[in-house]
C-alpha positions in Angstrom: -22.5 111.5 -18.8 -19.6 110.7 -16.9 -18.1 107.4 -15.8 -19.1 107.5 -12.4 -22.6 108.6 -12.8 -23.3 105.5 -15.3 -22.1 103.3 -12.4 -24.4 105.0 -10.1 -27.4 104.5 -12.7 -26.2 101.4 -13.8 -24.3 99.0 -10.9 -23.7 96.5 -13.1 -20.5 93.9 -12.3 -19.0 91.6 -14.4 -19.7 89.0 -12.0 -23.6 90.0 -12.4 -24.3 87.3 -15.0 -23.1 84.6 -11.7 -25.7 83.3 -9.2 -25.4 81.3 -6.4 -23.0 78.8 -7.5 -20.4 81.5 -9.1 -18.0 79.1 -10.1 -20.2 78.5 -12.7 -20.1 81.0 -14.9 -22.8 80.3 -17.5 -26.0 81.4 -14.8 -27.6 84.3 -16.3 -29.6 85.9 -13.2 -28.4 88.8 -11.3 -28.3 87.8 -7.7 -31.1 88.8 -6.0 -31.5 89.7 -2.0 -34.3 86.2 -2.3 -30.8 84.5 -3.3 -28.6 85.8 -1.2 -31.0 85.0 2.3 -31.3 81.6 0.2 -27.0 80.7 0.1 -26.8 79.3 3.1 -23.6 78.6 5.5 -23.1 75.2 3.7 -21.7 76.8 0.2 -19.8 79.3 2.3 -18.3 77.2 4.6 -17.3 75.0 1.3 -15.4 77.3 -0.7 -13.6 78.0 2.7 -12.9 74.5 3.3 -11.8 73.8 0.1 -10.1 76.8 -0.9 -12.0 78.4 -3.3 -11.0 81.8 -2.9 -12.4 83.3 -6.1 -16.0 82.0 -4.8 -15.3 83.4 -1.7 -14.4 86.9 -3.1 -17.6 86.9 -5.7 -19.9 85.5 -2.2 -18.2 89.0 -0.4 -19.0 91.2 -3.6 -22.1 90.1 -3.2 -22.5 91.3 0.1 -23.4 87.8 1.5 -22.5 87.5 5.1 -19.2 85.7 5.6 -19.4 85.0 9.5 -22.2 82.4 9.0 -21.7 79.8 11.2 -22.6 75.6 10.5 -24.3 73.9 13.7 -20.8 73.2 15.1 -20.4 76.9 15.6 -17.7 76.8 13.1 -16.8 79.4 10.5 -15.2 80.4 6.9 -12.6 81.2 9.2 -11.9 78.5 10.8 -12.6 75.9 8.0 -9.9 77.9 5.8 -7.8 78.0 9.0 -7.7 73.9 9.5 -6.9 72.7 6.1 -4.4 76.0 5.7 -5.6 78.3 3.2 -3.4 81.2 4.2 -5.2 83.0 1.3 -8.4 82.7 1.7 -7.5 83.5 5.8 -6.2 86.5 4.5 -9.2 87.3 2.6 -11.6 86.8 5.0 -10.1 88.9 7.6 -8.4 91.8 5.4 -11.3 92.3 3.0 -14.3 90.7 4.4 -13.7 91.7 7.7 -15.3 88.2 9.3 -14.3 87.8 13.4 -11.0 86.9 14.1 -12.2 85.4 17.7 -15.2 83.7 16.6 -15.3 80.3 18.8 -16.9 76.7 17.8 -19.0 74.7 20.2 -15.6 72.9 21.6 -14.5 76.3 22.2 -11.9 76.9 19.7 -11.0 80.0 17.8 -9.8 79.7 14.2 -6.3 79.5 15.0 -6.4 77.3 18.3 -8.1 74.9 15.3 -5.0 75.7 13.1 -2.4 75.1 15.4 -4.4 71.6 16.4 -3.7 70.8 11.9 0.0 71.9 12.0 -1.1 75.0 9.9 1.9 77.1 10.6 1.5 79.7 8.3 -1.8 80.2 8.8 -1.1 79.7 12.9 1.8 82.6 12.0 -0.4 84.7 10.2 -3.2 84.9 12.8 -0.8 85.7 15.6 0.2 88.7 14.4 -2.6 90.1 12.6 -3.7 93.2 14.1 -7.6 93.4 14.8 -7.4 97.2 15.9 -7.5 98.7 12.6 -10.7 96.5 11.8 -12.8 96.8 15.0 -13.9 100.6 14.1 -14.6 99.6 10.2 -18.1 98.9 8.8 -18.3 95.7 7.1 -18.1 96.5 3.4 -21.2 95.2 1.8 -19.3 95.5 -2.2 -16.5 96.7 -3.2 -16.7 100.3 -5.0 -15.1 100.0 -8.5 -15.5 103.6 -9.1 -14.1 105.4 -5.5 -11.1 104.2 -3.8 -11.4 103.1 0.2 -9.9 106.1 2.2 -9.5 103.4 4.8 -6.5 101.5 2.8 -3.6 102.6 4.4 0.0 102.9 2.1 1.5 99.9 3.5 -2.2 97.7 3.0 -2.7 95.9 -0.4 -6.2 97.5 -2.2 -8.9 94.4 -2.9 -9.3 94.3 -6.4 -11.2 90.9 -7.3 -11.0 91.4 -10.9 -7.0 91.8 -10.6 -4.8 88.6 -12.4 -3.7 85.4 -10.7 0.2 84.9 -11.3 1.4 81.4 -11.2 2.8 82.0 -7.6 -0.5 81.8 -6.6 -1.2 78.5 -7.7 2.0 77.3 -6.5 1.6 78.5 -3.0 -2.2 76.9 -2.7 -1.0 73.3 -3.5 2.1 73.8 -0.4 
């Protein structure tokens, strides 16, 4: 039996053994689609604030819906927008392809609430991100381990959540 068939028959991830809290990585149930309509925008809306992009990434393999919105009409976007996590930005609009435009119940977009915090490189980064490329993509419910996107483009970094952090990374969070 080859590789890919196994993954077909068996979609197991190394994540699987994570629930809802998957920063902690000693839960033992697979996710389940009761879990998933059970996360709710508060732990989403959390990582984003805070800048926990690996939580993010494992809520997007999961195919949990990124653009949930708190009461305030506010987003993943826009929390990781105001306190400047140019990563987890990048994240959410490269790879989980969450709405660029979204607007709170004051009427601000993630980066009018950005520029509002002096979030430069996040203001920077939203400016010039190009939301043509994204408006005629699906949402990606998981990330295929087996098949490569043929929607990457050469020039586009591939999503690969189980790649290694490097040191820059860490350094650039705490700027």
């Amino acid at each position: 039996m080859q590789v890919q068939e196994l993954v077909k028959k068996f979609p197991f991830h190394q994540y699987d053994n994570q629930r809802v809290y998957p920063d902690q990585a000693n839960r033992r149930k697979v996710i389940s689609e009761f879990d998933k309509n059970r996360i709710n925008s508060f732990e989403i809306l959390s990582a984003a604030a805070s800048g926990r992009l690996e939580t993010l990434k494992r809520f997007f393999l999961y195919g949990i819906n990124l653009d949930l919105a708190d009461y305030d009409g506010r987003t993943a976007l826009h929390l990781a927008a105001v306190e400047g996590y140019l990563e987890c930005v990048e994240f959410l609009l490269n790879h989980a392809k969450v709405k660029k435009d979204s607007v709170d119940r004051w009427g601000k977009t993630p980066l009018m609430a950005a520029e509002d915090n002096n979030q430069h490189d996040v203001v920077h980064f939203l400016r010039t991100h190009s939301s043509s490329e994204r408006e005629n993509e699906p949402k990606s419910k998981k990330y295929n381990m087996v098949e490569k996107s043929s929607k990457v483009s050469n020039n586009e970094e591939e999503f690969n959540p189980l790649e290694e952090k490097n040191e820059n990374d860490e350094d650039n969070r705490n700027k």
